[in-house]
N, CA, C and O atoms as a DFTB+ gen file, in Angstrom:
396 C
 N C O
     1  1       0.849      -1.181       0.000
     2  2       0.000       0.000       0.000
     3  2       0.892       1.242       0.000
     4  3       1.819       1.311       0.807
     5  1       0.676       2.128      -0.784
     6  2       1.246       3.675      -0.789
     7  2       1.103       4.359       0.368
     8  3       0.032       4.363       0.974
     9  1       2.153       4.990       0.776
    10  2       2.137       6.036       1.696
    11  2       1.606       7.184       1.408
    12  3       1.545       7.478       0.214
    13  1       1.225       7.874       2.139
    14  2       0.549       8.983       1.944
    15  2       1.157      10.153       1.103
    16  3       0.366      10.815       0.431
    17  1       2.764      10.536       1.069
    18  2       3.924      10.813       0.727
    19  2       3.831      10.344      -0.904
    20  3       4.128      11.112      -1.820
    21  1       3.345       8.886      -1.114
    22  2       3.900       8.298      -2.387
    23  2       2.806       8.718      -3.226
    24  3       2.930       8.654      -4.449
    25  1       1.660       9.177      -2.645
    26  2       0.151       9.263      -3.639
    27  2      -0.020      10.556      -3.766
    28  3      -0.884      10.876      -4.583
    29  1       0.617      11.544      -3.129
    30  2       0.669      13.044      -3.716
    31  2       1.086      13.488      -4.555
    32  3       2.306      13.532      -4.716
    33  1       0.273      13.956      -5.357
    34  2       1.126      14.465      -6.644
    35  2       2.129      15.524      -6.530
    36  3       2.256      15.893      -5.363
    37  1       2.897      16.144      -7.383
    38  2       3.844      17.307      -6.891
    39  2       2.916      18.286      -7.464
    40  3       1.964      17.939      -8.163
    41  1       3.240      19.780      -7.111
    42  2       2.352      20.596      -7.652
    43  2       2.123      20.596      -8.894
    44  3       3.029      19.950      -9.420
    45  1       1.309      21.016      -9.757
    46  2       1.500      21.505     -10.871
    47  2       1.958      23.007     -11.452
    48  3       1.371      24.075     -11.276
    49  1       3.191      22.754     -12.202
    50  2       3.515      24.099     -12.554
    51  2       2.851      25.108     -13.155
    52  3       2.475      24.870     -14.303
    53  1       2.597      26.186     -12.695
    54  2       2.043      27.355     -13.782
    55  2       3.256      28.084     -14.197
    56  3       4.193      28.557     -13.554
    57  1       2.924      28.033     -15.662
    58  2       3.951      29.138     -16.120
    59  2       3.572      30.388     -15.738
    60  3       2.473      30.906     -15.539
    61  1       5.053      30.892     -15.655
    62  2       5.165      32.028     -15.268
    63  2       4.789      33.233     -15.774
    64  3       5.622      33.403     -16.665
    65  1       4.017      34.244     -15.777
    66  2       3.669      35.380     -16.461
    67  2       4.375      36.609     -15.878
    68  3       4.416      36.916     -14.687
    69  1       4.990      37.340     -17.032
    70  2       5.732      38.674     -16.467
    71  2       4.665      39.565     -17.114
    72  3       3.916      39.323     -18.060
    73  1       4.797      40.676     -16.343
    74  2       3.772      41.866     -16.640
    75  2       4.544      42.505     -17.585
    76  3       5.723      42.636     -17.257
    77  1       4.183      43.000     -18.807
    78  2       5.176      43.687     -19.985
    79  2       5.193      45.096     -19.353
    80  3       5.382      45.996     -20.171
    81  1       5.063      45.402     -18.308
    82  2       5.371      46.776     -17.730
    83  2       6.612      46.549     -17.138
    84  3       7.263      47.536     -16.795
    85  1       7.212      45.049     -16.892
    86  2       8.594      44.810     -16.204
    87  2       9.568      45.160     -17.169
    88  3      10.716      45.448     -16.830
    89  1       9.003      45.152     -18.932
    90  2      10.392      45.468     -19.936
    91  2      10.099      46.884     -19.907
    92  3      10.443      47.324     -21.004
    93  1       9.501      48.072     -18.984
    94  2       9.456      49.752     -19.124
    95  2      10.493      49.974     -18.335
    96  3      10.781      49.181     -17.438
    97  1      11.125      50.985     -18.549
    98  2      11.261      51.810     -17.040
    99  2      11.613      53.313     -17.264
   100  3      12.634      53.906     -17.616
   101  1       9.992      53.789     -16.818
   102  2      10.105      55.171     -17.280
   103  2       9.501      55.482     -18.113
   104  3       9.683      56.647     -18.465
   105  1       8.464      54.664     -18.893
   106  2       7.926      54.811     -19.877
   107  2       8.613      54.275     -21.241
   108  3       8.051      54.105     -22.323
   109  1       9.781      54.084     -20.959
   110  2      10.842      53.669     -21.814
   111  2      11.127      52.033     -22.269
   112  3      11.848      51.375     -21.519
   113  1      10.748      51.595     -23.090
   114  2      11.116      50.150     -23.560
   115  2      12.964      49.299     -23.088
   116  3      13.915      49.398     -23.863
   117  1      13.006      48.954     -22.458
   118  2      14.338      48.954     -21.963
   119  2      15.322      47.764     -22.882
   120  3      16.526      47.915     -23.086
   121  1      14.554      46.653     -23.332
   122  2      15.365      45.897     -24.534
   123  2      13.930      45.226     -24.989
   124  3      13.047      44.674     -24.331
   125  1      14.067      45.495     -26.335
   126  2      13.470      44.164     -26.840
   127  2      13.805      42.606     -26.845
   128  3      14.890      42.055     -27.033
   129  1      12.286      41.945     -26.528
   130  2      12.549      40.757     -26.163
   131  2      13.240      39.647     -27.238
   132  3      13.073      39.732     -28.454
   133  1      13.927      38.748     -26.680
   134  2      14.559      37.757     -27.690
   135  2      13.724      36.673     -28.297
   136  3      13.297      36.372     -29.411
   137  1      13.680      36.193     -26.994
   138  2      12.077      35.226     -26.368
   139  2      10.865      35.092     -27.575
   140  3       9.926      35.791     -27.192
   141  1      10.637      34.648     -28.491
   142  2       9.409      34.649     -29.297
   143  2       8.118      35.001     -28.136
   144  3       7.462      36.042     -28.133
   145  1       8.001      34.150     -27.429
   146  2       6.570      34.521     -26.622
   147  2       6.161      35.873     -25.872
   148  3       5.051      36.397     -25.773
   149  1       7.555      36.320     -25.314
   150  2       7.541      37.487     -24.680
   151  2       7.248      38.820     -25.517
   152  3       6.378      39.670     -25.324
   153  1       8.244      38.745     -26.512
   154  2       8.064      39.816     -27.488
   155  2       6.675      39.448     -28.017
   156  3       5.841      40.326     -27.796
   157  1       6.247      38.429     -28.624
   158  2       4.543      38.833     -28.683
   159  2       3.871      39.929     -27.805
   160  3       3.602      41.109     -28.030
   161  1       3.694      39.102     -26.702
   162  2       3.336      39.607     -25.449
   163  2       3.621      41.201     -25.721
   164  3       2.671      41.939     -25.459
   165  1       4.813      41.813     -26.214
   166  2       5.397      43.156     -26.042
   167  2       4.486      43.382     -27.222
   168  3       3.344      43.681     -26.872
   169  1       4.619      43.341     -28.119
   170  2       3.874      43.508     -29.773
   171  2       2.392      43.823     -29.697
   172  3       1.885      44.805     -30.241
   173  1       1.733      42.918     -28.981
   174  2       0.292      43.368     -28.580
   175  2       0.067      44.360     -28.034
   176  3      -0.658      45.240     -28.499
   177  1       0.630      44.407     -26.975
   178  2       0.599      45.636     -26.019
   179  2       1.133      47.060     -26.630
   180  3       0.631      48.156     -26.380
   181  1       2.097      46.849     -27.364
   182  2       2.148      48.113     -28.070
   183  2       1.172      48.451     -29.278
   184  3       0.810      49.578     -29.617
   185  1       0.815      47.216     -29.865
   186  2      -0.461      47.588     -30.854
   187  2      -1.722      48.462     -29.959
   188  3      -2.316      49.504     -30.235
   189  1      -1.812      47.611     -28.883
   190  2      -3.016      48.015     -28.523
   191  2      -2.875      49.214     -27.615
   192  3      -3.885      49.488     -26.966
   193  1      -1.781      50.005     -27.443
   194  2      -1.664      51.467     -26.376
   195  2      -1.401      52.586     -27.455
   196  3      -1.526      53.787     -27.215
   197  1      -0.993      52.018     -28.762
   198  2      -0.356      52.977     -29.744
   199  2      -0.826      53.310     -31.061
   200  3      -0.648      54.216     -31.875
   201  1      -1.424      52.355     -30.984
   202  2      -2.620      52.643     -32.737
   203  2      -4.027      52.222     -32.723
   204  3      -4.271      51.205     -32.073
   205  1      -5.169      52.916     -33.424
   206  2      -6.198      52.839     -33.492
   207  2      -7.044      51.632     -33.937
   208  3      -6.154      51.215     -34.679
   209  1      -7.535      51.178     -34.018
   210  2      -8.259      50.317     -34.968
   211  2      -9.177      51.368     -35.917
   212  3      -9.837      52.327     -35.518
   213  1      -8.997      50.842     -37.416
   214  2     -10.086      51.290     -38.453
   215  2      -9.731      52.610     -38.364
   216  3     -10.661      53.414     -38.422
   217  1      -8.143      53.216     -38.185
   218  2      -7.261      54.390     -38.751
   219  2      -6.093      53.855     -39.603
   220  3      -5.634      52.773     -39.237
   221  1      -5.605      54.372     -40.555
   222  2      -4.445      54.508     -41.663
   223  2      -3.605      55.431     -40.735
   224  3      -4.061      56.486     -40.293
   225  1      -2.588      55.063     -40.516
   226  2      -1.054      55.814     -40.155
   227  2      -0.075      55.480     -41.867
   228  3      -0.062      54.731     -42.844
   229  1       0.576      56.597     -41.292
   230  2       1.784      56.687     -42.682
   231  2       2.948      56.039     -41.797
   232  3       2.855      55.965     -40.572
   233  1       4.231      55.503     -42.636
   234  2       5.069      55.159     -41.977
   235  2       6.088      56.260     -41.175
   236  3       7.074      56.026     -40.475
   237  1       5.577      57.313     -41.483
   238  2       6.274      58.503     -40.181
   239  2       5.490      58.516     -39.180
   240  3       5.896      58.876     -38.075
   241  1       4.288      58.143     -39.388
   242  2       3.270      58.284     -37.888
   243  2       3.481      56.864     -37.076
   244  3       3.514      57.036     -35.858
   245  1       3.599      55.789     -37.414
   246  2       4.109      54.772     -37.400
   247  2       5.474      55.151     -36.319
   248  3       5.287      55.108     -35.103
   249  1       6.875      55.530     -36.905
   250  2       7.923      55.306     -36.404
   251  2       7.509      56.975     -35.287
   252  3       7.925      56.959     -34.129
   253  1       7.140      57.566     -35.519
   254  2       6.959      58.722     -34.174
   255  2       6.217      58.253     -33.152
   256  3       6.394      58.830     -32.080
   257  1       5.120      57.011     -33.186
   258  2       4.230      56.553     -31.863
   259  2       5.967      55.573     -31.094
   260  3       6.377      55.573     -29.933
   261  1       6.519      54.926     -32.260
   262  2       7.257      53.584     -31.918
   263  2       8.204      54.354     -30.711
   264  3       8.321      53.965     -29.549
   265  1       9.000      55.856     -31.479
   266  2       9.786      56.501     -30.946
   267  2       9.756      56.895     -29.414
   268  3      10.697      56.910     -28.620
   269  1       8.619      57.163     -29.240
   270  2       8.258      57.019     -27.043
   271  2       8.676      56.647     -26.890
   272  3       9.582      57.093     -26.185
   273  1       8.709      54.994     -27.362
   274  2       8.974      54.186     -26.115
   275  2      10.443      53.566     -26.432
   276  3      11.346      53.469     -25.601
   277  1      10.500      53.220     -27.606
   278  2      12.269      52.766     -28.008
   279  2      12.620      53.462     -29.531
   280  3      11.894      53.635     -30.511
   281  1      14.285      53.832     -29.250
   282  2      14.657      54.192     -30.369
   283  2      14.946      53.334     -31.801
   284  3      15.314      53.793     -32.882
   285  1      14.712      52.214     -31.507
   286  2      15.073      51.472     -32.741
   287  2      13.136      51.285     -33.390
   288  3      12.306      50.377     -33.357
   289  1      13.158      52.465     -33.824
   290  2      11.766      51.860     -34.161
   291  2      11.359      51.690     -35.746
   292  3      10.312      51.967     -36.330
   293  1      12.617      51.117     -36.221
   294  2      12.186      50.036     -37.569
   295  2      12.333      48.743     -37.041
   296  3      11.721      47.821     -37.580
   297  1      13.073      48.529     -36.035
   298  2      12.804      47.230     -35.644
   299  2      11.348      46.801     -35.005
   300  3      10.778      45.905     -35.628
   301  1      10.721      47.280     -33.933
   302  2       9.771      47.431     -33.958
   303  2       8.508      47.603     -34.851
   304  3       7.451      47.041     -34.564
   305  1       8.621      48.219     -35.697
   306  2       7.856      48.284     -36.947
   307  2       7.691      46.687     -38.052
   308  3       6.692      46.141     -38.520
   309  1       9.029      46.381     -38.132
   310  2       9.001      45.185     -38.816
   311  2       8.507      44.119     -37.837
   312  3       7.618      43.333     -38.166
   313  1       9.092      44.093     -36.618
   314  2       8.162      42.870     -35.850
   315  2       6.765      43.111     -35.638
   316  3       6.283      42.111     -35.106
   317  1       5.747      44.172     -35.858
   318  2       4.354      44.385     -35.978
   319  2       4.335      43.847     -36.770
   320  3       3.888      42.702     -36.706
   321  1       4.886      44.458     -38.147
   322  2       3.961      44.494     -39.574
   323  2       3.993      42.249     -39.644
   324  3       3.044      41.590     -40.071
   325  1       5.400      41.600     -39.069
   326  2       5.724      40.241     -39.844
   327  2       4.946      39.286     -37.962
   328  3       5.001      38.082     -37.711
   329  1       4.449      40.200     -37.221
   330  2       3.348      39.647     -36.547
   331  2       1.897      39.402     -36.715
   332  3       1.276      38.425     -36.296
   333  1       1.336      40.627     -37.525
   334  2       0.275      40.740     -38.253
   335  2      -0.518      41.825     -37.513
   336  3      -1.710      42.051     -37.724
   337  1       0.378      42.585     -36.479
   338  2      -0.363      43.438     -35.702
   339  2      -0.579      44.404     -36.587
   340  3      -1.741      44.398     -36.995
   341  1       0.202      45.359     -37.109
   342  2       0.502      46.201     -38.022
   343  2      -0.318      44.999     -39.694
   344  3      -0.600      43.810     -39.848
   345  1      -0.382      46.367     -40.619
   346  2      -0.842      45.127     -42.394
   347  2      -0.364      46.671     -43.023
   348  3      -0.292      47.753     -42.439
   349  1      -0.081      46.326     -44.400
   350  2       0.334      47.674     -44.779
   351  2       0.079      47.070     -46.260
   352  3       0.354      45.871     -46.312
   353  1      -0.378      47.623     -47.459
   354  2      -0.520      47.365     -48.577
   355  2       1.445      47.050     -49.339
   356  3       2.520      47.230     -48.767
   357  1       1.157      46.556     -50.746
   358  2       2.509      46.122     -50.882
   359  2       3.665      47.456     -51.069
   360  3       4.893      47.400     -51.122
   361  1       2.673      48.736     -51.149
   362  2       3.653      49.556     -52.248
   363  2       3.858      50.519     -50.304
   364  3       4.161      51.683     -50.040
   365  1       3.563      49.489     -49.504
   366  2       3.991      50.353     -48.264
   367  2       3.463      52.042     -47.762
   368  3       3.683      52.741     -46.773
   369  1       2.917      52.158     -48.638
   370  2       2.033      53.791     -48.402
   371  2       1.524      54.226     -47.195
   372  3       1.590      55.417     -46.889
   373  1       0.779      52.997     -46.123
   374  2       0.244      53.103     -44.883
   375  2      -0.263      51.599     -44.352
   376  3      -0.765      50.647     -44.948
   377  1       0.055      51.797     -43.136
   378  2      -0.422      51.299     -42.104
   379  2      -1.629      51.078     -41.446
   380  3      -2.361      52.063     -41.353
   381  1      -2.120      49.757     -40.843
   382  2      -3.036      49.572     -40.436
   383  2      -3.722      48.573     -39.594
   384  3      -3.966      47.450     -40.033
   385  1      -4.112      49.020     -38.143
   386  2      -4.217      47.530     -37.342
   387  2      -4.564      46.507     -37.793
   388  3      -5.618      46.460     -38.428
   389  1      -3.925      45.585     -37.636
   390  2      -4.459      43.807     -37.863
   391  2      -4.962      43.242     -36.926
   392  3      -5.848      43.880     -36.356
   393  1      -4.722      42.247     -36.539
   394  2      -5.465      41.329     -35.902
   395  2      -5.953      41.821     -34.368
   396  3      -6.641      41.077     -33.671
């Protein structure tokens, strides 16, 4: 017969969730994430604090929202647009929330 010890399960893990306010400080984007999941996580959150739904931005309005928060903001820009947060026609003219 099992001991009481032998029939407990161990916990079950929850993954861990970081608040994407832990990559700010200051309002400031402090590194972009490496992490595929995290940087999602970052990607949404900037879609959704920084652009409208069912508005057209140009790609200067685009890199001036990106600019707040981090200076590399073609990098940023390209991880929207090849996330699907950002959609932009082919000849690149403007911008526009996705998903």
């Amino acid at each position: 017969m099992p001991t009481e010890q032998q029939t407990l399960a161990p916990p079950a893990r929850t993954p861990r969730t970081h608040p994407v306010e832990a990559l700010f400080s200051h309002g400031r984007l402090v590194v972009i994430p490496r992490k595929e999941a995290r940087r999602e996580q970052l990607l949404v959150h900037l879609a959704d604090t920084l652009f409208e739904r069912e508005r057209s931005y140009t790609e200067r309005e685009v890199n001036e929202a990106l600019l707040t928060v981090h200076e590399d903001c073609s990098a940023l820009r390209r991880y929207l647009v090849v996330a699907g947060l950002l959609v932009r026609p082919r000849d690149g003219s403007s911008y526009r929330r996705g998903r």
